[in-house]
C-alpha positions in Angstrom: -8.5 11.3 -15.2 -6.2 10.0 -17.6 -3.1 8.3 -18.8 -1.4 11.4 -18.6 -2.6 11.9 -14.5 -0.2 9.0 -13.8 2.8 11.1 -15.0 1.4 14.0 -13.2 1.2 12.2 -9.9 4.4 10.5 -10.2 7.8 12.2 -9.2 11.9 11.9 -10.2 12.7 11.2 -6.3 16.9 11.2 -6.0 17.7 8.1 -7.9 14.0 6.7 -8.2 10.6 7.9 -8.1 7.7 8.4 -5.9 4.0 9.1 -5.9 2.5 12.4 -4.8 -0.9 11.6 -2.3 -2.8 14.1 -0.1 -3.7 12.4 3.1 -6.4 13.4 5.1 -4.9 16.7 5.7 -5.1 19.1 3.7 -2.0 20.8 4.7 0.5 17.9 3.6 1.1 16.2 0.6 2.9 13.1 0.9 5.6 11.5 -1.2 5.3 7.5 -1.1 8.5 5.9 -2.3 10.4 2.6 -1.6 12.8 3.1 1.4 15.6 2.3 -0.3 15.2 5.5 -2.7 16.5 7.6 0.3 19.6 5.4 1.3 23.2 5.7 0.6 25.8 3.4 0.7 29.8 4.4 2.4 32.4 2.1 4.2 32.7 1.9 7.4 35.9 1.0 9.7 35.8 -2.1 8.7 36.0 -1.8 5.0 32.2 -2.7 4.1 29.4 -0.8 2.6 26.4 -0.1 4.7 23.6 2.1 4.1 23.6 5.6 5.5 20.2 7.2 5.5 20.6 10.6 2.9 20.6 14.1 4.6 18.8 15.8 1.1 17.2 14.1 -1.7 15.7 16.0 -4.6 12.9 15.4 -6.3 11.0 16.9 -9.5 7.3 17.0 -10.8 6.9 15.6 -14.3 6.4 19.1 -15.3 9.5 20.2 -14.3 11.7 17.6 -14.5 15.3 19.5 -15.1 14.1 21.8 -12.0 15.1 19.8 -9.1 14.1 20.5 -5.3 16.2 19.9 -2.9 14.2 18.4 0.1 16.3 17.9 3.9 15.5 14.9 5.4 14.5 14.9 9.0 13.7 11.5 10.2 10.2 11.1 12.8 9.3 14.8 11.3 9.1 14.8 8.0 10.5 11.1 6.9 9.0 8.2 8.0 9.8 4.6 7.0 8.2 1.2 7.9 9.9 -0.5 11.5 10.3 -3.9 9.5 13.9 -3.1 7.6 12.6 -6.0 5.1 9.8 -3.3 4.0 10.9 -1.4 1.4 9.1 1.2 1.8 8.9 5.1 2.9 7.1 8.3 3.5 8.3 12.0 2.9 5.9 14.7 4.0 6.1 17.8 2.1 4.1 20.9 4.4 1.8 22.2 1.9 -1.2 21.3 -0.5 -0.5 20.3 -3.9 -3.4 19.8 -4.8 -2.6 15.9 -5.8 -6.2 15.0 -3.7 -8.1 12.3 -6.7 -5.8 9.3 -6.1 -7.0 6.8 -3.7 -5.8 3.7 -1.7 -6.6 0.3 -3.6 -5.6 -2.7 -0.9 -6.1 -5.3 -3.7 -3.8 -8.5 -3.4 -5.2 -10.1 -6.7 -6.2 -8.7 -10.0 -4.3 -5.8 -11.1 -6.1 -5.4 -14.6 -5.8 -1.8 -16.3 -2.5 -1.2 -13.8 0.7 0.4 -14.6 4.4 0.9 -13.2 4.8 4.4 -13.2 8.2 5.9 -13.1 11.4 7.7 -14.4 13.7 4.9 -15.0 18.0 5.4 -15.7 17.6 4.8 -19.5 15.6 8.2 -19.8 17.1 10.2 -17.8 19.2 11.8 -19.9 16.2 12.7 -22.8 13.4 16.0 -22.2 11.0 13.5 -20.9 12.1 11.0 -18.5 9.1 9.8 -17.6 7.7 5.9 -18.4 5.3 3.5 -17.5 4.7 -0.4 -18.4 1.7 -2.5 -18.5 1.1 -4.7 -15.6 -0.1 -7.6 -17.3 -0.5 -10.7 -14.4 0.2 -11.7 -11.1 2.6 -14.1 -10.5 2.4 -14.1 -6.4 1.8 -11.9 -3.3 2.2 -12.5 0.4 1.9 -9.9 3.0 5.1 -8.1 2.4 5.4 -8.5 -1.4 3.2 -8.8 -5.0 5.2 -10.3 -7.5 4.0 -8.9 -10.7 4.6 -9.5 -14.6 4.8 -6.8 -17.1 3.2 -7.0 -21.0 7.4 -6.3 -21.7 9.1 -9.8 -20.7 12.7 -8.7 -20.9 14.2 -5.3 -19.9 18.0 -4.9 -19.4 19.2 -2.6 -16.2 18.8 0.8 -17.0 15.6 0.5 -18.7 14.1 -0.8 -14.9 16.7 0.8 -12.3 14.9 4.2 -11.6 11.7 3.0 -11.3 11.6 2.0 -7.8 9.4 3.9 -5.6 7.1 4.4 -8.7 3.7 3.4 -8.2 0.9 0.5 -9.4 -1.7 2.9 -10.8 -4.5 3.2 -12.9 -7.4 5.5 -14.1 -10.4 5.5 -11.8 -13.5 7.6 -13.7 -11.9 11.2 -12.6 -9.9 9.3 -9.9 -6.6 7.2 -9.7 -6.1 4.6 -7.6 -2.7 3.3 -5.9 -2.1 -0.2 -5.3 1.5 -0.3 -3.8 4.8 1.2 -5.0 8.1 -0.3 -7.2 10.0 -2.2 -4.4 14.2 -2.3 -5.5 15.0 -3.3 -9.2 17.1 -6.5 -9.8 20.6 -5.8 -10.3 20.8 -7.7 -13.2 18.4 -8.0 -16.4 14.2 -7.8 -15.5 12.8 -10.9 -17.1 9.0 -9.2 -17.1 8.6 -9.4 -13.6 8.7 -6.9 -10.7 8.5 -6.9 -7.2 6.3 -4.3 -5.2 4.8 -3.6 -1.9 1.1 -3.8 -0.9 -0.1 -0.4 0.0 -1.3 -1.9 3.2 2.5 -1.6 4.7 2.2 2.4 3.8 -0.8 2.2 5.8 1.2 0.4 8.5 3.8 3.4 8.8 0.7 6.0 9.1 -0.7 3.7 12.0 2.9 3.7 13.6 3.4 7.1 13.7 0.3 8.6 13.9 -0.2 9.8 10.9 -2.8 11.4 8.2 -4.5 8.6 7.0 -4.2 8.0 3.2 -7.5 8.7 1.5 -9.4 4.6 0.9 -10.8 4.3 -2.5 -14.5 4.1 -1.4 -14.5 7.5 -1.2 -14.2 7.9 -5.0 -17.0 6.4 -6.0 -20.5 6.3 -3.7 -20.9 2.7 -5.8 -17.8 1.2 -4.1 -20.1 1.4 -1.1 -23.6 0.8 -2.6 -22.7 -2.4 -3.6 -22.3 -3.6 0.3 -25.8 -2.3 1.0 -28.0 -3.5 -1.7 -26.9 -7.4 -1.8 -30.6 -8.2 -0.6 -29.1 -11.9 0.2 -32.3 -12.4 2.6 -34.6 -11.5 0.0 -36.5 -13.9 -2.6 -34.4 -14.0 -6.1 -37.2 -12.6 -8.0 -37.6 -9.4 -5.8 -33.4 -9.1 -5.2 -33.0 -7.3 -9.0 -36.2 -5.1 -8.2 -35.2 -3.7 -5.3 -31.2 -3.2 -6.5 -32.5 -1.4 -9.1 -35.0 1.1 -7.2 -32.3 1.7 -4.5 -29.6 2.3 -6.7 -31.9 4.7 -8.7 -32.5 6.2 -5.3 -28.5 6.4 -4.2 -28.3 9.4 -6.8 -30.1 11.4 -4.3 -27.3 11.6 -1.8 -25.9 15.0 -2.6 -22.5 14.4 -0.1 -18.9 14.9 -1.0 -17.8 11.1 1.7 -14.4 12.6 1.7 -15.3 16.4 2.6 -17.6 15.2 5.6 -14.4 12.8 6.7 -11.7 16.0 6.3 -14.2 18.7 8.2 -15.0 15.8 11.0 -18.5 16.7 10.2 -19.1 12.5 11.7 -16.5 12.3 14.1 -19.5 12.8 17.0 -21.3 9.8 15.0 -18.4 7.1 15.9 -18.6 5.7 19.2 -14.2 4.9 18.7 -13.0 8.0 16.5 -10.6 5.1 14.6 -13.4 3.9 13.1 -14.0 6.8 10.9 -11.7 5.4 8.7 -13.3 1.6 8.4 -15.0 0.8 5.6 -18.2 -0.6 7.3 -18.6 2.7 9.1 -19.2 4.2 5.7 -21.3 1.9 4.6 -23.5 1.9 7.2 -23.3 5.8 7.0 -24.4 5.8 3.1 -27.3 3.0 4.0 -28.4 5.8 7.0 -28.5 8.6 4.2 -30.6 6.3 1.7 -33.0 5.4 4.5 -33.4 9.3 5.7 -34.0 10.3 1.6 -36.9 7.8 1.6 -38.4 8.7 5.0 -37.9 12.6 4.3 -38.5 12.3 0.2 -35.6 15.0 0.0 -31.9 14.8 -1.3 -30.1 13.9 1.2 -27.1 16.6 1.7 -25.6 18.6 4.3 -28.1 20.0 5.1 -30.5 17.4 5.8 -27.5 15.3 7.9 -27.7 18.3 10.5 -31.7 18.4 10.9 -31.6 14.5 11.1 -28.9 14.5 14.0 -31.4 15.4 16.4 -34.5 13.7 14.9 -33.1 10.8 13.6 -29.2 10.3 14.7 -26.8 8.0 12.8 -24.9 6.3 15.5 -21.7 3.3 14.6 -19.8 1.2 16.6 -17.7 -1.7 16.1 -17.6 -3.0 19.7 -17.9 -7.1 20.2 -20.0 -6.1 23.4 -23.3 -7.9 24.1 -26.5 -6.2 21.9 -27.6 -5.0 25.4 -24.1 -4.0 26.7 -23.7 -2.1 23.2 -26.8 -0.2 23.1 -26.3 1.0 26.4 -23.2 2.6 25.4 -25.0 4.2 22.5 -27.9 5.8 24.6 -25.1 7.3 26.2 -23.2 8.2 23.3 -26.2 9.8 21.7 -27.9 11.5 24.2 -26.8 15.2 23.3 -28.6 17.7 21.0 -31.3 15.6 19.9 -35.2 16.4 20.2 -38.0 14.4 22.3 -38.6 11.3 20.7 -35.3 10.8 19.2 -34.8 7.5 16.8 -31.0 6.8 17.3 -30.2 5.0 14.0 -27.1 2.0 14.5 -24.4 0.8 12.5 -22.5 -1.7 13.8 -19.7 -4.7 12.5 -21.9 -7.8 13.3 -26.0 -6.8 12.8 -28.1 -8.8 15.3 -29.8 -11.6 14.5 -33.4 -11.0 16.0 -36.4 -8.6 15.0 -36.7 -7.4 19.0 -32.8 -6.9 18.9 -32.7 -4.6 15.8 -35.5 -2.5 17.4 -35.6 -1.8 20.7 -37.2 0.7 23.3 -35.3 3.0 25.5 -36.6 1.3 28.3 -35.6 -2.0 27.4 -32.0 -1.0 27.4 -30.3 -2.0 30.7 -29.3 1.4 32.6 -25.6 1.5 33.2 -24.8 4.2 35.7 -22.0 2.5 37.7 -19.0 4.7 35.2 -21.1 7.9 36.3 -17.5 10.0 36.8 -18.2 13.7 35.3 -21.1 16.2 35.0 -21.3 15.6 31.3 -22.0 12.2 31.7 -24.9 12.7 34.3 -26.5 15.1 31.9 -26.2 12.4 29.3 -27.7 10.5 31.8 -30.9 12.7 32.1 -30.6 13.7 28.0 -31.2 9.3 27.8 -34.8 9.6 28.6 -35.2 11.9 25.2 -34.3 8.6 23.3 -37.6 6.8 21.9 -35.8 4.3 20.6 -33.1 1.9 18.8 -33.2 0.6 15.3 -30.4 -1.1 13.7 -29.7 -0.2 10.0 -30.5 -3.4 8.9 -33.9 -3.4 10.7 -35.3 -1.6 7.6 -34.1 -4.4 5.1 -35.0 -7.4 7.2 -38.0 -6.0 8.9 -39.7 -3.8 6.6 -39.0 -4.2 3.1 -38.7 -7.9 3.4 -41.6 -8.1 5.5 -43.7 -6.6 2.5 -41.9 -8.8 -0.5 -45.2 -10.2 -1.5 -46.4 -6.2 -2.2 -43.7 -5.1 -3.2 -42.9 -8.2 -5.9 -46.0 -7.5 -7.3 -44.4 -4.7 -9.6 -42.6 -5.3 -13.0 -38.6 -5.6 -12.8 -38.5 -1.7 -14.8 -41.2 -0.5 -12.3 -38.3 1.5 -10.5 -40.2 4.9 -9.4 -43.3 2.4 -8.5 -41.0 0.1 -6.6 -39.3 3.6 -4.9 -42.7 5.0 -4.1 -44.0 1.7 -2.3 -40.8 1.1 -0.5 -40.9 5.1 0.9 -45.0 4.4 2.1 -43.5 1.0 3.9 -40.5 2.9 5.4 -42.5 6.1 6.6 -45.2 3.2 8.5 -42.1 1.1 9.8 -40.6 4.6 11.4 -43.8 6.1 13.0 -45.2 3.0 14.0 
């Protein structure tokens, strides 16, 4: 991606402009825009203005920007705006698949270095390309409903800001782009280098509201977004913490999945206890630490492939219930006891890890056995599928019982003894599991 794959993604929207984003559907694109884009303004009875929502609006891609499309609106079907009227912000759904499906959701409050306002704004409107974008350059303040931002330009009269609402806070991402939040409305007088816009998180909140595609989050464009959270090693000696980052990241490059094609074909959705947490970012984290695990246990790439033989061997199971450890892994013998073989590890992710060793493994028959919600002949022969179960093991179980139970060993190798390090660490893993 690059500078010019901010113009592509960004659209001349009626009087503004918006930002083209595939959801988690590959049948829609969305256009995010502020709410005010898609207003106009008439008197009424009494001889004031209010704002009448538009019945049309037309929009352009920034390859075609004299072809205009005219677009009906048709409010809870295909136009969708936040419930808070101080929330500038909207959603248009347009039925097909652009193919606008590399930019990503950045919830960032702080820090918006290498970001740009992307947009069309009045001042070009009138040349062959009416496209523009300016330098974010600080941030001046944020809250929940609004960032208040400060551009590298300090002064910029009307037309040369008016027309870039509903543009979006963007930048390059490797061959990604990710979105930050979108131009809320333009000052009517001069811009004195600062903007307001609003959080991607309230977009987020109109998807919730209405049920919605979710927007794609931007730890699906890059596995390191999600590596980072695994290989902290904060319980492990400050000498051995660099080796062991260094052997694990080395061994990340054998996960051969596409995150975001397993989400889109619900290839997982059987590995969530609650189906809404699918699109938390601790599931995938704790999904990406099962795939590293099964690579060193199986000494394979870890792909598709491999995910499907492992379901029934070794089965990745997350939940984010507050439920008691026992209460929890009750649930999950339940939950996993379908298509698996004799002697089944179930493998847990969950928000909170427990704090003992006999609480991050435990036996099947140490689990109390909740029948009382018995209610359906699926869940009895769950019920009898249980006793295929050998066992629990928490994720984390492999860090703080296994390789940090062998630091002295392992600590004994040089810091850029990587494939030593990886080879040691796959013996330790192999004895933790068939132990």
């Amino acid at each position: 991606m690059n500078e010019n794959d901010l113009k592509r993604y960004t659209v001349i929207l009626g009087g503004g402009s918006g930002v083209l984003f595939q959801p988690l559907d590959e049948t829609k694109t969305y256009i995010l825009s502020a709410k005010h884009v898609f207003y106009k303004k008439e008197p009424n009875d009494r001889g004031t203005d209010i704002n009448v929502l538009l019945s049309s609006i037309d929009y352009c891609f920034s390859d075609k920007q004299s072809v205009p499309i005219t677009f009906e609106i048709k409010e809870g079907e295909n136009y969708f705006e936040h419930s808070d009227e101080n929330v500038d912000a909207a959603i248009l759904i347009l039925n097909e698949n652009l193919g606008f499906n590399q930019i990503f959701v950045d919830q960032r409050m702080t820090s918006f270095n290498e970001f740009n306002l992307t947009g069309y704004p009045n001042s070009k409107r009138k040349t062959d390309d009416k496209y523009d974008k300016l330098i974010i350059s600080d941030l001046n303040s944020y809250d929940d409903s609004l960032i208040a931002l400060r551009l590298v330009v300090n002064h910029l009269d009307h037309e040369q800001i008016t027309g870039f609402s509903g543009g979006g806070i963007m930048k390059t991402n490797g061959d990604s782009l990710l979105l930050a939040g979108i131009q809320s409305k333009t000052p009517i007088g001069p811009c004195n280098g600062e903007i307001q816009i609003v959080p991607i998180k309230r977009f987020e909140e109109i998807i919730q509201q209405n049920n919605l595609p979710q927007l794609l989050p931007n730890f699906f464009s890059k596995i390191d977004l999600l590596l980072g959270s695994i290989i902290e090693f904060n319980h492990t000696t400050p000498n051995l913490r660099p080796k062991l980052q260094g052997a694990l990241r080395r061994q990340a490059k054998q996960i051969k999945c596409d995150l975001k094609d397993i989400y889109n074909r619900k290839i997982l959705n059987k590995s969530a206890i609650k189906t809404n947490s699918l699109s938390s970012k601790q599931f995938w984290v704790s999904f990406l630490e099962y795939a590293i695990i099964i690579s060193l246990i199986e000494d394979l790439e870890f792909n598709e492939e491999l995910l499907n033989s492992m379901s029934k061997k070794r089965k990745f199971i997350f939940s984010d219930s507050s439920k008691s450890i026992y209460d929890l892994y009750s649930d999950i013998l339940m939950f996993a006891a379908e298509n698996i073989d004799d002697q089944c590890q179930v493998l847990v992710g969950t928000s909170i890890p427990p704090t003992t060793t006999k609480t991050r493994r435990m036996s099947t028959a140490k689990v109390p056995q909740n029948i009382y919600n018995v209610d359906d002949d699926e869940t009895i022969d769950r019920i009898a599928l249980r006793s295929k179960i050998k066992e629990i093991i928490h994720i984390k179980a492999i860090e703080l019982d296994c390789i940090n139970e062998n630091d002295a060993v392992l600590d004994l190798f040089s810091i850029d003894q990587f494939d030593e390090i990886l080879t040691e660490i796959k013996k330790i893993v192999n004895e933790f599991f068939n132990n």
